[in-house]
C-alpha positions in Angstrom: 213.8 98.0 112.1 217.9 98.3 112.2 217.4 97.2 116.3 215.3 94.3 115.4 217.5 93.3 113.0 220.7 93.2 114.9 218.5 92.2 118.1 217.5 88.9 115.8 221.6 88.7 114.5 222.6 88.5 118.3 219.9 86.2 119.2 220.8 83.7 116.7 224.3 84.0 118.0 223.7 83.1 121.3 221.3 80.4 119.9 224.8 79.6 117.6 226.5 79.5 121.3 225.4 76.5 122.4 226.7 74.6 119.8 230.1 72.5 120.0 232.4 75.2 119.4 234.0 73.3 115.9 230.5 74.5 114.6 230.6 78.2 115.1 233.0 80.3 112.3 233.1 83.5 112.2 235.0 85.4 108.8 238.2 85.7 109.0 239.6 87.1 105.9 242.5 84.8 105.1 244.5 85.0 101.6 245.8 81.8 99.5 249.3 82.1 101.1 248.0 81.9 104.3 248.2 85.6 105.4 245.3 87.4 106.8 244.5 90.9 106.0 244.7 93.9 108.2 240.7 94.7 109.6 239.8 97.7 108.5 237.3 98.6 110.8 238.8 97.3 114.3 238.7 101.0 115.9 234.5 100.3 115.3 234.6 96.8 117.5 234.4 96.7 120.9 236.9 98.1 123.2 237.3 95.7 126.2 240.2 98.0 127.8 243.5 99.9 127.7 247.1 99.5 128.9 249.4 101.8 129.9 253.0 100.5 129.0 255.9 103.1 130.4 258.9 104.3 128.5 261.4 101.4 128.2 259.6 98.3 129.0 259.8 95.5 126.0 256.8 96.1 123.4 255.3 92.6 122.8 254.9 92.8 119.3 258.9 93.0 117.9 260.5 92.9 122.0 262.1 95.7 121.8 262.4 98.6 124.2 260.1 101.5 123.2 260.8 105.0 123.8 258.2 106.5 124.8 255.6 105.3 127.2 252.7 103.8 125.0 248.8 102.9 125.1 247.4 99.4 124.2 243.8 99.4 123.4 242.3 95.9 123.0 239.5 95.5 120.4 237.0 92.7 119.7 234.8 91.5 116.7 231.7 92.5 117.9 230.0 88.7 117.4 233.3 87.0 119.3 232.2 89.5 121.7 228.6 88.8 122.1 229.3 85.1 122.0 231.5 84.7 124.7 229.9 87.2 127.0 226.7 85.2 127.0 228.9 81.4 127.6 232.2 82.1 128.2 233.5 80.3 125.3 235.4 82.1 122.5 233.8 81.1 119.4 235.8 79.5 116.1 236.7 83.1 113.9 237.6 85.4 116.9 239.6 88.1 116.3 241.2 89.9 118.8 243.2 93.8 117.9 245.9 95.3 120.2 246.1 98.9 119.0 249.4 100.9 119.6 249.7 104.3 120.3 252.7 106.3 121.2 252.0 109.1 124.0 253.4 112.8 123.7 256.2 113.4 126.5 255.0 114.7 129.6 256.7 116.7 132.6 256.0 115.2 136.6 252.0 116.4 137.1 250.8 116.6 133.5 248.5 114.3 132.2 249.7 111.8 129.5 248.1 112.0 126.0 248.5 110.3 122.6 250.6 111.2 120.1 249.8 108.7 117.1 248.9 105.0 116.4 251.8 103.4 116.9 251.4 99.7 116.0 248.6 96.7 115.5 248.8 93.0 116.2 245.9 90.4 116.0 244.7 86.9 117.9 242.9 84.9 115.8 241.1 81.6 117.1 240.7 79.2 114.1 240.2 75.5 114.5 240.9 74.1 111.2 243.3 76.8 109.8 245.4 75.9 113.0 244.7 72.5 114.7 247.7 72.2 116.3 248.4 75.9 117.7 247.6 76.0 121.8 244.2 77.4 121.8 243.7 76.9 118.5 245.1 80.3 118.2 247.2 82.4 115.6 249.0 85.4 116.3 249.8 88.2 113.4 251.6 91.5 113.0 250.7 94.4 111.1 253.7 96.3 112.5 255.5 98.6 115.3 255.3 102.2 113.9 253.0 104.7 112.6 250.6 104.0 110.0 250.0 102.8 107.3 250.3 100.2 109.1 251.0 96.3 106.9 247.9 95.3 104.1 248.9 91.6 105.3 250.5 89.4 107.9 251.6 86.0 108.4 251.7 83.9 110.9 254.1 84.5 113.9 256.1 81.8 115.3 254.6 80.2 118.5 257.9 81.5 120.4 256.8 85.1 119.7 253.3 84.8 121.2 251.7 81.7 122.2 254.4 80.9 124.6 253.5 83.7 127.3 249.9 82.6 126.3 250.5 79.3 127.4 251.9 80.3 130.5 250.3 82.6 132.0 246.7 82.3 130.7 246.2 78.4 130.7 243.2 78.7 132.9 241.5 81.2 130.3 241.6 79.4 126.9 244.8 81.4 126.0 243.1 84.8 126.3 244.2 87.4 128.6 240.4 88.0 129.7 241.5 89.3 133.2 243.5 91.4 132.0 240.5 93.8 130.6 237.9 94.8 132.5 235.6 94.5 129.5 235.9 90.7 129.8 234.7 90.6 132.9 231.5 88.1 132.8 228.5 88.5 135.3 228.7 84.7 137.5 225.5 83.8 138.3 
């Protein structure tokens, strides 16, 4: 009964899909001030890949150098997911996670494991929350350090994120999708 159930939930998603993309919203949970809360359950949505960042490079959430090397794992709400999967077109409500976590040192041969979460930043596409943001997109951060990570974020300024977005993903609706090989869409 559960299958059929969230067989019919995807269905009418797809069905959703084909819809001028103003008419799709997925929940965002969005406070009065205009901060959005920290998901809770973003570990449970689906991982569409993991980046390896070495010891030193600039960390895009705060630009500063990290010391040691760290993982980015890249979540997505499940119905975003689904949704643009089956067209190609993020839908209004997407939420995108990048996960943080610091990696244990390592000597020349050993492998490279994680040490603890590290930090969590979030993409959200929302057409009327922000009509004049590239994309339609919104960029938050929930901190650079070990949990607890922040209950809340607000907005960052477009400098911090969209910038790179606009110019190096232009051609993608402002979403790294070739940078994870969980975005990568069957062409028929």
């Amino acid at each position: 009964m559960k299958r059929l159930i969230a067989g019919a939930a995807v269905l009418a998603c797809f069905s959703a899909a084909s819809m001028a993309e103003e008419a799709i919203k997925l929940p965002v949970s969005f406070n009065a001030d205009g901060t959005v809360n920290r998901p809770l359950n973003h570990r449970q949505w689906v991982n569409v890949g993991t980046t390896l960042i070495p010891q030193g490079e600039i960390n895009i959430i705060d630009n500063l150098p990290i010391p040691t090397s760290e993982y980015i794992d890249t979540y997505v709400e499940p119905m975003a997911f689904a949704i643009y999967m089956a067209t190609g077109t993020w839908p209004n409500g997407t939420q995108i996670v990048k996960e943080f976590t610091a990696t244990k040192q390592a000597d020349a041969g050993e492998v490279l494991t994680e040490s603890h979460y590290n930090g969590l930043a979030m993409l959200v596409k929302d057409v009327q929350r922000f009509p004049t943001e590239t994309g339609h997109l919104g960029y938050f951060n929930f901190g650079h350090h070990a949990e607890p990570y922040e209950a809340t974020s607000k907005l960052l300024p477009r400098e911090q994120c969209s910038a790179c977005h606009e110019a190096l993903a232009s051609d993608q609706q402002y979403i790294f999708g070739d940078h994870h090989i969980g975005l990568a869409r069957q062409q028929n």
